[in-house]
MDAnalysis code that builds the backbone (N, CA, C; Angstrom):
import MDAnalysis as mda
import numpy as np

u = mda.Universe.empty(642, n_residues=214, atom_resindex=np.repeat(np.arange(214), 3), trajectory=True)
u.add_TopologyAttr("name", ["N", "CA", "C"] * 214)
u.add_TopologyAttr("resid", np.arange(1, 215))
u.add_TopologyAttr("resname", ["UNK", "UNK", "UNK", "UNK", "UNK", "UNK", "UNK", "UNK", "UNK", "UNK", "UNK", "UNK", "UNK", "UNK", "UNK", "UNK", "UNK", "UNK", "UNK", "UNK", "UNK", "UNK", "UNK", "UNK", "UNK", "UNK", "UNK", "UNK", "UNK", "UNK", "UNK", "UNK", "UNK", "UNK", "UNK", "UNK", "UNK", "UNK", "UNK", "UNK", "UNK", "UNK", "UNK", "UNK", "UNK", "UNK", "UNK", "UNK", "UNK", "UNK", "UNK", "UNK", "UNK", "UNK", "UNK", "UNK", "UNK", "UNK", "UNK", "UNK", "UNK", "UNK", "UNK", "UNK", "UNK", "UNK", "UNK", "UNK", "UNK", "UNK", "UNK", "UNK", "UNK", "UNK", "UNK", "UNK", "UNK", "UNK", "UNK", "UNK", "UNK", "UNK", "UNK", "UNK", "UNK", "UNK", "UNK", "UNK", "UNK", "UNK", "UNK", "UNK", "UNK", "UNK", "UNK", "UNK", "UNK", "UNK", "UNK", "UNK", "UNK", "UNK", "UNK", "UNK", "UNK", "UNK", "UNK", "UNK", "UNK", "UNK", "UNK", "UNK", "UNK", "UNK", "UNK", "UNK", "UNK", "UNK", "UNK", "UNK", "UNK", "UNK", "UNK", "UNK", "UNK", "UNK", "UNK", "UNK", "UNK", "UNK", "UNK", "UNK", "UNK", "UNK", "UNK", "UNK", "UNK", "UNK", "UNK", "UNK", "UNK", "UNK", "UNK", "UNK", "UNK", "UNK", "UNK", "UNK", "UNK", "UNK", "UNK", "UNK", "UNK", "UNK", "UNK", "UNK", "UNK", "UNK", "UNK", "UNK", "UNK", "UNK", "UNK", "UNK", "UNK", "UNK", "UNK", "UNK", "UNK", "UNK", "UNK", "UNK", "UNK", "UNK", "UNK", "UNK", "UNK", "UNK", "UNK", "UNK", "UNK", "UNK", "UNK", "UNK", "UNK", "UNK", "UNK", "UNK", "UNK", "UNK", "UNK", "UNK", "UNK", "UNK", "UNK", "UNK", "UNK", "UNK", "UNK", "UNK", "UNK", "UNK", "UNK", "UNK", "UNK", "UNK", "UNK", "UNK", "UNK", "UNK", "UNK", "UNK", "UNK", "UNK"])
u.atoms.positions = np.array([
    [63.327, -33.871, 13.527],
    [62.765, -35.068, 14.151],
    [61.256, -34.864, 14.363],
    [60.235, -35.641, 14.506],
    [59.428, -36.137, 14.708],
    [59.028, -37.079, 15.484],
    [57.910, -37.231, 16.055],
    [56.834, -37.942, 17.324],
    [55.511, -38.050, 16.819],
    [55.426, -39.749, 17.015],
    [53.968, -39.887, 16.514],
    [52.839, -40.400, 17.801],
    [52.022, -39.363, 17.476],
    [51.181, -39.440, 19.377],
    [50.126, -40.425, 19.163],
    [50.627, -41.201, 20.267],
    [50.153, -42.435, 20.584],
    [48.404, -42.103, 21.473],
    [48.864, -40.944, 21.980],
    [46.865, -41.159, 22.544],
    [45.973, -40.546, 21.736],
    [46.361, -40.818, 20.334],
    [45.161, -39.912, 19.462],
    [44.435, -41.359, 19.052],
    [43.245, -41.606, 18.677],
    [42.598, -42.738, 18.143],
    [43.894, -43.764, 17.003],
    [43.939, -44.738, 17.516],
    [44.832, -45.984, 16.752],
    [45.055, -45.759, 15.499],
    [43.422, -45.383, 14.209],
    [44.079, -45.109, 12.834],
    [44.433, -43.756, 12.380],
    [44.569, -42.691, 13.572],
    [45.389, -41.813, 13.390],
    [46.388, -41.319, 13.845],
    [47.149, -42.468, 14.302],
    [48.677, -42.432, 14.563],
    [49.419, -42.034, 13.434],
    [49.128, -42.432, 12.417],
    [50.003, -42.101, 11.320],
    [50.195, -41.016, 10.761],
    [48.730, -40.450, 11.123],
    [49.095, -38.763, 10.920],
    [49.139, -37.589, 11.698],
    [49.399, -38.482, 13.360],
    [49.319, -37.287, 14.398],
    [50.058, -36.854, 14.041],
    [51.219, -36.644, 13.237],
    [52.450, -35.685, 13.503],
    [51.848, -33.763, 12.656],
    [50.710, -34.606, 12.350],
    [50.085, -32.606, 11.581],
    [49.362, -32.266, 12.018],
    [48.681, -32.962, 13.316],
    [47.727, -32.652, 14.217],
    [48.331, -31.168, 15.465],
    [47.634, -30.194, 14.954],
    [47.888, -29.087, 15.748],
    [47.102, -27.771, 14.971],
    [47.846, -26.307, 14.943],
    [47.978, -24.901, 14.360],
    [48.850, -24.529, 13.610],
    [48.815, -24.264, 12.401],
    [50.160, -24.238, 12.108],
    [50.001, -23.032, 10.683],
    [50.908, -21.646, 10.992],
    [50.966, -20.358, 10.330],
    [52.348, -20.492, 9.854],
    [52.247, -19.319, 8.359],
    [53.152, -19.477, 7.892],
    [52.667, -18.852, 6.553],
    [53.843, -18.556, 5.202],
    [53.752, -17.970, 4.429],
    [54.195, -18.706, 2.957],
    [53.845, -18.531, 1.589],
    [53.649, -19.254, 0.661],
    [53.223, -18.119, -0.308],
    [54.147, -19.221, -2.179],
    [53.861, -18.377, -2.872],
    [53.155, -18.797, -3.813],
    [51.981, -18.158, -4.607],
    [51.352, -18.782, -5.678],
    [51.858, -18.426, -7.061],
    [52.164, -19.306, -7.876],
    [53.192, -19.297, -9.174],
    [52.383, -20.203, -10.293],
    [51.158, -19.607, -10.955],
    [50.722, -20.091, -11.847],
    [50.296, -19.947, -13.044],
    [50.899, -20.854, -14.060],
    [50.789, -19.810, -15.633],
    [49.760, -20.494, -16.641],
    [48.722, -19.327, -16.665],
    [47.780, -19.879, -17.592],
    [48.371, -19.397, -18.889],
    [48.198, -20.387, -20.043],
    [48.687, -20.267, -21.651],
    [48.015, -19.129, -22.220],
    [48.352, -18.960, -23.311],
    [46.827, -18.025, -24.289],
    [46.370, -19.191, -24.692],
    [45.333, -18.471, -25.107],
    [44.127, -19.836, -25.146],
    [44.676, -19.993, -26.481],
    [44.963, -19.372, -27.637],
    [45.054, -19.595, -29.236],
    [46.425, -20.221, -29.038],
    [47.313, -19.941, -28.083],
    [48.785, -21.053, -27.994],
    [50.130, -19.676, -28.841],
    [49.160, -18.268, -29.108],
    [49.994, -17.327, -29.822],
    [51.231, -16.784, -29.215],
    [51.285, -16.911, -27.729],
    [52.057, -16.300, -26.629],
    [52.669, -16.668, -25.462],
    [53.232, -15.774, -24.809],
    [53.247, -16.601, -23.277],
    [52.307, -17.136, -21.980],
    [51.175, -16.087, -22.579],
    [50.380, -16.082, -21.702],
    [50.115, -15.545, -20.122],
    [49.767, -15.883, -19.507],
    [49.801, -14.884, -18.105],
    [50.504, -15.732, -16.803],
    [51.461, -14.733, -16.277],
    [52.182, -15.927, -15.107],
    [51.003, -15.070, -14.100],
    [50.427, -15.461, -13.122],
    [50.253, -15.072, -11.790],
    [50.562, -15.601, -10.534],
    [51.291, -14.600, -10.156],
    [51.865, -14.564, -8.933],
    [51.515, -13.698, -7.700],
    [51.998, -14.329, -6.615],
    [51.562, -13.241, -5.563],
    [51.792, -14.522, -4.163],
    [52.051, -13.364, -2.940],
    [52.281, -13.750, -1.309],
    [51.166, -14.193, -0.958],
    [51.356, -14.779, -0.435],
    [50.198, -14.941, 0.893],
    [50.424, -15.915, 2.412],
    [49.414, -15.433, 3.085],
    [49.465, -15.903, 4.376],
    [48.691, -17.054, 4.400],
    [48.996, -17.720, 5.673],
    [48.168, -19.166, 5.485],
    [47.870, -19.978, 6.810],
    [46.637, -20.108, 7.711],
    [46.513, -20.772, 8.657],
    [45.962, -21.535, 8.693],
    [46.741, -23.061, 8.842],
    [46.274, -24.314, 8.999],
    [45.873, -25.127, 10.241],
    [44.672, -25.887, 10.235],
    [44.251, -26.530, 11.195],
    [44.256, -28.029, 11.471],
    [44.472, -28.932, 11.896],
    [44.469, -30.228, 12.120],
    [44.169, -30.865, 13.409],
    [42.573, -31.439, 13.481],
    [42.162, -31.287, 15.081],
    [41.518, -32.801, 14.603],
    [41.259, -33.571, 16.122],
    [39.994, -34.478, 16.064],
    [39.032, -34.969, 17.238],
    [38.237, -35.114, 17.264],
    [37.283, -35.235, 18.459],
    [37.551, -36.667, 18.974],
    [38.111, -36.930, 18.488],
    [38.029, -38.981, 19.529],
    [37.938, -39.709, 18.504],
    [37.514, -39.167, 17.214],
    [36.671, -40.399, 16.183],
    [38.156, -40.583, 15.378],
    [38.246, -41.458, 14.223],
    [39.243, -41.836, 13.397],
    [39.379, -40.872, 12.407],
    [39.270, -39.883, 12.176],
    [39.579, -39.059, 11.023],
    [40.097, -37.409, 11.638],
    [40.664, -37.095, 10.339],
    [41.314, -35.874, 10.911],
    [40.299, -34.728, 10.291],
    [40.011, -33.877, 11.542],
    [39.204, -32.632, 11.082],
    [40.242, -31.594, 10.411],
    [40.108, -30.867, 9.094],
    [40.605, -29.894, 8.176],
    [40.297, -28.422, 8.139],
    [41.076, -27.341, 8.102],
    [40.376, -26.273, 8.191],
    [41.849, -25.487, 7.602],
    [41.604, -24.359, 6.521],
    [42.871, -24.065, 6.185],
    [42.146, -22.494, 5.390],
    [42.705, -21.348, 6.051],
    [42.427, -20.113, 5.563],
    [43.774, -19.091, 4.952],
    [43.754, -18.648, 4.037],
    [44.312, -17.723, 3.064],
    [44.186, -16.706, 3.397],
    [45.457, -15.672, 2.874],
    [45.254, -14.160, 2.468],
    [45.982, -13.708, 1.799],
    [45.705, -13.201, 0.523],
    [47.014, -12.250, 0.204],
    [47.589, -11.241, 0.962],
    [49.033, -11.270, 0.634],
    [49.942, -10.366, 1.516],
    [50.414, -9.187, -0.035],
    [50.246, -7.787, 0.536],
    [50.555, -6.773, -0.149],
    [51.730, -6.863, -0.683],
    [51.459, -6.382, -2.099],
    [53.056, -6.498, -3.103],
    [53.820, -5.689, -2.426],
    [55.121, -5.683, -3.185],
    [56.041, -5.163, -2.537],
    [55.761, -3.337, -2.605],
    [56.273, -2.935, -1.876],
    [55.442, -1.055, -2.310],
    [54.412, -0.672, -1.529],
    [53.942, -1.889, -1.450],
    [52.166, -1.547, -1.209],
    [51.799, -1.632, 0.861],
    [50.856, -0.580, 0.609],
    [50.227, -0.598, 2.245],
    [48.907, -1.377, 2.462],
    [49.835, -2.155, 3.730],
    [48.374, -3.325, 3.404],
    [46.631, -2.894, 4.173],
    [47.374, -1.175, 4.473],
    [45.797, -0.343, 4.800],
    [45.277, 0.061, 3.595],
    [46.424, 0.160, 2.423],
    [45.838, 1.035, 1.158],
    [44.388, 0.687, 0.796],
    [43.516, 1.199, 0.438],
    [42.206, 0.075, -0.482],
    [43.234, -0.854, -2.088],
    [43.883, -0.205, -2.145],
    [44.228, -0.951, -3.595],
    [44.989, -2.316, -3.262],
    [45.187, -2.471, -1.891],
    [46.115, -3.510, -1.493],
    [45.321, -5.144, -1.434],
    [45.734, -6.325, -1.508],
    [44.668, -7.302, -1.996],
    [43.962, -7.725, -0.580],
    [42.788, -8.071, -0.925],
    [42.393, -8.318, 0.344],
    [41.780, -9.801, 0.232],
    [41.663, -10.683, -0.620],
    [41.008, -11.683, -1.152],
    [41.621, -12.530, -0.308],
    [40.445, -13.862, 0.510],
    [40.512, -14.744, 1.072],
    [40.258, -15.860, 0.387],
    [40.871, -17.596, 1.008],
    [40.453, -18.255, 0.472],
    [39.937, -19.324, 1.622],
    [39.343, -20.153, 1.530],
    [39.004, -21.037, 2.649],
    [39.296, -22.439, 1.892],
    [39.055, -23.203, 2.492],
    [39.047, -24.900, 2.494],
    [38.742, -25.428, 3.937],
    [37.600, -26.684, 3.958],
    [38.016, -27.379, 4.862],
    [37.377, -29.191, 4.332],
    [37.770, -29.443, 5.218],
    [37.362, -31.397, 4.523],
    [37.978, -32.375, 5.823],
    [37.983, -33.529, 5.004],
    [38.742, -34.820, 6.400],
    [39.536, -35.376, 5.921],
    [40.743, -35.888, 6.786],
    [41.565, -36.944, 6.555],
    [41.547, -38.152, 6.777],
    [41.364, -39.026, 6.368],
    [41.586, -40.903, 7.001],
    [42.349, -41.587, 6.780],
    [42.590, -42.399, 6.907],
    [43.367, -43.797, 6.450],
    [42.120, -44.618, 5.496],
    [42.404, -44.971, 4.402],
    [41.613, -45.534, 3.628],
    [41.541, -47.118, 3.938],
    [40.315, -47.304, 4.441],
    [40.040, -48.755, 4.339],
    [38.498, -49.204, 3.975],
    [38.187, -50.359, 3.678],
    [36.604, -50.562, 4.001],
    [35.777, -50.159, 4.969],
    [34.971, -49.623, 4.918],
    [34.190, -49.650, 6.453],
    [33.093, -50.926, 6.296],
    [33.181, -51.136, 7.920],
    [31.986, -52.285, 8.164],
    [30.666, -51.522, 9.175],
    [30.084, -52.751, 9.481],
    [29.110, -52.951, 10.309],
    [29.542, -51.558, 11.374],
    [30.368, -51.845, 11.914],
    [30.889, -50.877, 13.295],
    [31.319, -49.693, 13.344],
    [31.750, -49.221, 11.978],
    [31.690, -47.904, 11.732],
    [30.186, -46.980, 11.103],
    [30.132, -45.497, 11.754],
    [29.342, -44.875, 11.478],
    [28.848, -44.823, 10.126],
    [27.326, -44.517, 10.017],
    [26.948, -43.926, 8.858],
    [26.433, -45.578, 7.402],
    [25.936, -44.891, 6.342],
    [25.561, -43.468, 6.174],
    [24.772, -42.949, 6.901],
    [24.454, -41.501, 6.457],
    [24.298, -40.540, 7.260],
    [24.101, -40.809, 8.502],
    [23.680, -40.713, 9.397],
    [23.461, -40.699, 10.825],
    [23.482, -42.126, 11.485],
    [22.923, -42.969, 10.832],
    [23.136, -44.750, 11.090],
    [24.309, -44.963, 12.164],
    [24.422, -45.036, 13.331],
    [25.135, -45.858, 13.942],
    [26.176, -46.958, 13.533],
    [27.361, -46.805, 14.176],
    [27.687, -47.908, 14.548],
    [27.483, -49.569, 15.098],
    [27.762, -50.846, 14.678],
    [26.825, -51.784, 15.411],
    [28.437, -52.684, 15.890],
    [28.797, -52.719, 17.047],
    [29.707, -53.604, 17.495],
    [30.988, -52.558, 17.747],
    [31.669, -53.639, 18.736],
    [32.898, -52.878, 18.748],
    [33.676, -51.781, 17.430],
    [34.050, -50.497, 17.861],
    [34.836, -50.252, 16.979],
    [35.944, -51.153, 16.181],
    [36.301, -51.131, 14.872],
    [37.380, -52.217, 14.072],
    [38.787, -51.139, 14.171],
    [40.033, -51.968, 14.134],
    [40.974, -51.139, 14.023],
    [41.432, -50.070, 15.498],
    [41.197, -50.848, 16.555],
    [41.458, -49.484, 18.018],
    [42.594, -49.686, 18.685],
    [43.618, -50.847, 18.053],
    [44.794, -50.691, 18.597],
    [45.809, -50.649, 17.647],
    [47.099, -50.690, 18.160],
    [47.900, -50.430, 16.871],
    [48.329, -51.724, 15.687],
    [48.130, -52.909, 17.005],
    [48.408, -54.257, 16.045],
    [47.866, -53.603, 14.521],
    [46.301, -53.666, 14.870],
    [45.100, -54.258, 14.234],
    [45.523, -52.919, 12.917],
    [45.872, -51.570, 13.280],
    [46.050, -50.770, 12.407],
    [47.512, -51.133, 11.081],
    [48.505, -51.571, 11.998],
    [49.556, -52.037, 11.489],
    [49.540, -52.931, 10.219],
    [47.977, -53.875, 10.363],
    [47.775, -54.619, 9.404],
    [47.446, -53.884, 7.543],
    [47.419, -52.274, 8.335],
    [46.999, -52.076, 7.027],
    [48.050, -51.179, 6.382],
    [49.147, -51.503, 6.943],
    [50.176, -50.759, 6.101],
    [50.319, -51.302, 4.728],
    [50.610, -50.264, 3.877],
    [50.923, -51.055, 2.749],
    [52.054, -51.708, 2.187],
    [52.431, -51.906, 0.564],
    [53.105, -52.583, 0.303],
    [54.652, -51.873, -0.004],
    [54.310, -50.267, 0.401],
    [55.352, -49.532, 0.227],
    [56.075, -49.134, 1.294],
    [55.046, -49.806, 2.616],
    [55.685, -49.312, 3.762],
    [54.982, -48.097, 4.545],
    [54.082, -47.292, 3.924],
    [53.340, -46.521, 4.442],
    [51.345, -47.132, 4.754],
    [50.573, -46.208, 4.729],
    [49.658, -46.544, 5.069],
    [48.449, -45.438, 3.565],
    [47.730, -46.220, 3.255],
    [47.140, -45.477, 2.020],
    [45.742, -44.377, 2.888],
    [45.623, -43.080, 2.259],
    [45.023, -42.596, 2.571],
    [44.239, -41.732, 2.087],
    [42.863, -41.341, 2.678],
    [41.674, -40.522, 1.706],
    [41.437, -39.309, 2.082],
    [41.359, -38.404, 1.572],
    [40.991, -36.818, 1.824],
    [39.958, -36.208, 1.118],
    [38.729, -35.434, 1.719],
    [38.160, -34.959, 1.320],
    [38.141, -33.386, 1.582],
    [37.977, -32.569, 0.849],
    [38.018, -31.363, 1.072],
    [37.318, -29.994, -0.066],
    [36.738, -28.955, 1.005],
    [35.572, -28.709, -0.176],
    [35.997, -27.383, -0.227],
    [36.094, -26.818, -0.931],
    [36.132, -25.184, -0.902],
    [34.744, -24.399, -1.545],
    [34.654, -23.193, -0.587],
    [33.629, -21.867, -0.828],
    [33.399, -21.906, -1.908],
    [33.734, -22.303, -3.320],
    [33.573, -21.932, -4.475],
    [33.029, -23.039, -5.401],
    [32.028, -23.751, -4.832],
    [31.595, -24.749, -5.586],
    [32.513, -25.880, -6.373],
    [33.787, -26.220, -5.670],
    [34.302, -27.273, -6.042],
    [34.751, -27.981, -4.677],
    [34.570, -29.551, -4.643],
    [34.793, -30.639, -3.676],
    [35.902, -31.297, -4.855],
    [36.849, -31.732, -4.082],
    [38.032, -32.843, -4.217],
    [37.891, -33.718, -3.158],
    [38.264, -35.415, -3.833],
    [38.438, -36.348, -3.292],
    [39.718, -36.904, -4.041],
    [40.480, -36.702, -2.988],
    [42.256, -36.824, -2.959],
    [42.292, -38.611, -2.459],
    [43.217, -39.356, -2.964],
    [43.785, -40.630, -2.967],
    [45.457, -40.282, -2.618],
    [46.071, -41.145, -1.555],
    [47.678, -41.304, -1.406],
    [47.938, -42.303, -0.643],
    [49.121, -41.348, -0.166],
    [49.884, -42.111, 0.943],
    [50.415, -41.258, 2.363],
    [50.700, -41.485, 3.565],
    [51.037, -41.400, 4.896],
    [52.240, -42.502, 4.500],
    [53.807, -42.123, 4.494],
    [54.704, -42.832, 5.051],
    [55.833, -41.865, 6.122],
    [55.934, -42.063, 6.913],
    [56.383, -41.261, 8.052],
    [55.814, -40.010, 7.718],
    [56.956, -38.688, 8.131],
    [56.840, -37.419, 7.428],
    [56.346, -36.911, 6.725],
    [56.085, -37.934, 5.652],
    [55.568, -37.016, 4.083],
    [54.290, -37.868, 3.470],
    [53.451, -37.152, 3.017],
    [52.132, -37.629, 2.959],
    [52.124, -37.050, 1.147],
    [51.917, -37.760, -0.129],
    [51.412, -37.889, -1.668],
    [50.322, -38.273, -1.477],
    [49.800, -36.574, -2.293],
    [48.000, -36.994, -2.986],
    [47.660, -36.668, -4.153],
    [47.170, -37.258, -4.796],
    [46.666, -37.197, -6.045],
    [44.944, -36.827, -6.362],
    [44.319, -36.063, -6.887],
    [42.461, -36.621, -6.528],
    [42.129, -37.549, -7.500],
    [41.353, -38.288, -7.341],
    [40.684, -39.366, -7.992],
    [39.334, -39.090, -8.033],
    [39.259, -37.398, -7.769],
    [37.514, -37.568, -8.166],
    [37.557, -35.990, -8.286],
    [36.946, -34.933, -8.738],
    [36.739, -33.573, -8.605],
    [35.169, -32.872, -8.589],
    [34.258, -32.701, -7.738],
    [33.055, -31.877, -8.394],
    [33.000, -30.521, -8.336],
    [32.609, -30.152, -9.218],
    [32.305, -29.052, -9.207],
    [30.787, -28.796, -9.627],
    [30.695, -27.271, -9.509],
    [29.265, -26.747, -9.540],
    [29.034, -25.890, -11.469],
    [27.943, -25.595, -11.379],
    [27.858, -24.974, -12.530],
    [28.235, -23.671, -12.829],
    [28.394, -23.716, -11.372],
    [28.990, -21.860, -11.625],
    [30.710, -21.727, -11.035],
    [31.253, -22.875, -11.037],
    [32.491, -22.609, -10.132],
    [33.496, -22.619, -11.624],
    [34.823, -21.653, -10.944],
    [35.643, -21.917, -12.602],
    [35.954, -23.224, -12.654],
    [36.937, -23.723, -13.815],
    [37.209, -24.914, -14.236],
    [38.384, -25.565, -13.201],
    [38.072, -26.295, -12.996],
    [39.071, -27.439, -11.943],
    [39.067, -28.764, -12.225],
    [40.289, -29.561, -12.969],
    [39.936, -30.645, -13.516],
    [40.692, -32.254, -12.456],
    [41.843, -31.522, -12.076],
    [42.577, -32.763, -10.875],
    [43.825, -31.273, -10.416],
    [44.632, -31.977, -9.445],
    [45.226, -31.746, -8.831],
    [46.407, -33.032, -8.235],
    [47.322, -32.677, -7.317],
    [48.451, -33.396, -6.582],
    [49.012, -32.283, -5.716],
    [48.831, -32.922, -4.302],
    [49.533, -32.456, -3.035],
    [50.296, -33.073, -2.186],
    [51.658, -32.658, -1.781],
    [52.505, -33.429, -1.358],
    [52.660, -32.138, -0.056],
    [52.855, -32.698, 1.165],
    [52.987, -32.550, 2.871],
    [54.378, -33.131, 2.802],
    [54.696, -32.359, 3.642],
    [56.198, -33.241, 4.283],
    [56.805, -32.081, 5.394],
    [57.200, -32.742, 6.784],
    [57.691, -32.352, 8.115],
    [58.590, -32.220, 7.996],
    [59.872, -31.140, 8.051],
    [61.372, -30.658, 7.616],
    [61.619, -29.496, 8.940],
    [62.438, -30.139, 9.448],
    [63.221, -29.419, 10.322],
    [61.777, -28.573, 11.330],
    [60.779, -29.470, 11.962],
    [59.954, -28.811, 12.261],
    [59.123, -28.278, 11.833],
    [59.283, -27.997, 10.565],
    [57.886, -26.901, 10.090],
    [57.340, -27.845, 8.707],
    [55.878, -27.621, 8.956],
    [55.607, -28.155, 8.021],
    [54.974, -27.363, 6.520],
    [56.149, -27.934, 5.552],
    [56.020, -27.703, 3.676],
    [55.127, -28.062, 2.892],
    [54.419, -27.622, 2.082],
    [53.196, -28.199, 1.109],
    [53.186, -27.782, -0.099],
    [53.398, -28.289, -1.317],
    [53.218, -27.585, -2.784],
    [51.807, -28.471, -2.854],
    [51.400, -27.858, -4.391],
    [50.403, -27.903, -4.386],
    [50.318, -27.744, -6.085],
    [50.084, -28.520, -6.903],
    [49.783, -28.833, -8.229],
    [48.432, -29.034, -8.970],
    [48.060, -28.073, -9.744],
    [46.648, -28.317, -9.959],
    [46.065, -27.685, -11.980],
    [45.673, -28.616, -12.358],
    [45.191, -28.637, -13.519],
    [43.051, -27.558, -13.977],
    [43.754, -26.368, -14.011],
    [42.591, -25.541, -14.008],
    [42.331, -24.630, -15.080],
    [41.220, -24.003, -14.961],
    [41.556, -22.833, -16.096],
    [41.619, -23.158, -17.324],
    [41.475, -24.519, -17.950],
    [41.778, -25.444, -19.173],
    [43.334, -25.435, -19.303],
    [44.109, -25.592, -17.914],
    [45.636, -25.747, -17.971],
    [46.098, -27.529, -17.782],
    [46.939, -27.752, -18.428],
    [47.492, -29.102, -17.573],
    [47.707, -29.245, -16.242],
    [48.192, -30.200, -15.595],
    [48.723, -30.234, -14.164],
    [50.305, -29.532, -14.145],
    [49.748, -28.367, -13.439],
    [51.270, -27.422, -13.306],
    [51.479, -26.817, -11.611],
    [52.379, -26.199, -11.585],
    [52.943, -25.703, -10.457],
    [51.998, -24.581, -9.963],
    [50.990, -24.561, -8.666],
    [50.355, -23.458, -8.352],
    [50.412, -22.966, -7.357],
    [51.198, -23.528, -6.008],
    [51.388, -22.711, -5.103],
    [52.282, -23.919, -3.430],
    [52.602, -23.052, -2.613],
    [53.363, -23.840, -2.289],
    [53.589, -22.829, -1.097],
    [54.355, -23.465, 0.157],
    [54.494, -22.993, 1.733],
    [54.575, -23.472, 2.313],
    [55.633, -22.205, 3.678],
    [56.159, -23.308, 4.528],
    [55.653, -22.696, 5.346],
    [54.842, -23.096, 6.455],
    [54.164, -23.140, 8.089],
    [54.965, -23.699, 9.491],
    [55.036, -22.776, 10.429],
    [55.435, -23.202, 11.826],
    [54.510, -23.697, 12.720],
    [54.359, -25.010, 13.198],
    [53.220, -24.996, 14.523],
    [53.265, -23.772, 15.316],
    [51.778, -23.397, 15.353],
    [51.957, -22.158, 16.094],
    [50.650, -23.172, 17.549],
    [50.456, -24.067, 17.959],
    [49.734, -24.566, 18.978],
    [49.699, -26.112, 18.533],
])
């Protein structure tokens, strides 16, 4: 079961339910081809740890913050030096996708002019969609010179994203799209994670399940 908290700002009712701390463990399962198509190519795999964040200051969007670690193969001492020690970071925002007007912030620093739009639930309700959920935008940038801008959905529990935009830098490896699917199960919250890299199609790359830990 699930509870959707009513004193968080109106257009993020829909996704208070991931608003918190939340640890937990996940595996990465991803197979790059040979490039000539001669072989099987390389599966990589491996554990890791994973602490997720979901916070917001008062405003309509959800603040993001999500850190990695590999966890030592099996055998291995995770004091050894040979044991992995590689981190990963991400952080970005969540919203509910709509127009912004006059009354919402920005760009950059620009003020607001008039009442906030959208501060009760009527007014939010209006923007459910035609599937029954509410459509929504994610941005999120990682350490390594690539930003994603993710497109979906918020319908109860389970949140589908797709990106509809990818940048990258000149020096970051290849990252071409991705798809991430969230969903609340028996309390803890599950995430795979699908991503087209490396000059691979969109395949299976990693995936975990997290307990609110606050």
């Amino acid at each position: 079961m699930f509870a959707f908290d009513s004193s968080v700002p109106a257009e993020l009712v829909p996704l208070s339910w991931l608003i918190g701390v939340w640890e937990g463990t996940g595996v990465i399962d991803y197979v790059v081809d040979a490039a000539d198509g001669s072989g099987p190519g390389v599966h990589r795999t491996a554990e890791f740890g994973q602490r997720i964040s979901f916070s917001h200051d008062g405003l309509p969007y959800l603040d993001y913050a999500s850190a990695t670690w590999l966890l030592p193969a099996p055998g291995e001492d995770a004091a050894d030096d040979a044991a992995p020690v590689a981190h990963v970071a991400e952080s970005g925002y969540w919203r509910l996708h709509r127009p912004l007007g006059d009354a919402d912030p920005g760009p950059g620093m620009l003020p607001g002019v008039g009442p906030r739009p959208y501060a009760t639930a009527d007014e939010v309700e209006a923007l459910r969609n035609a599937d029954g959920g509410f459509d929504i935008e994610v941005a999120i940038v990682h350490p390594t010179g690539v930003s994603e801008f993710y497109l979906g959905q918020v319908k109860g529990p389970r949140i589908d994203l797709g990106t509809d935009a990818v940048v990258r830098s000149e020096t970051a490896k290849h990252y071409a799209a991705a798809t991430r699917l969230y969903g609340l199960v028996e309390g803890h919250l599950l995430w795979a994670w699908d991503m087209a890299a490396l000059g691979q199609d969109l395949r299976t790359h990693a995936s975990a399940r997290l307990a609110r830990v606050d």
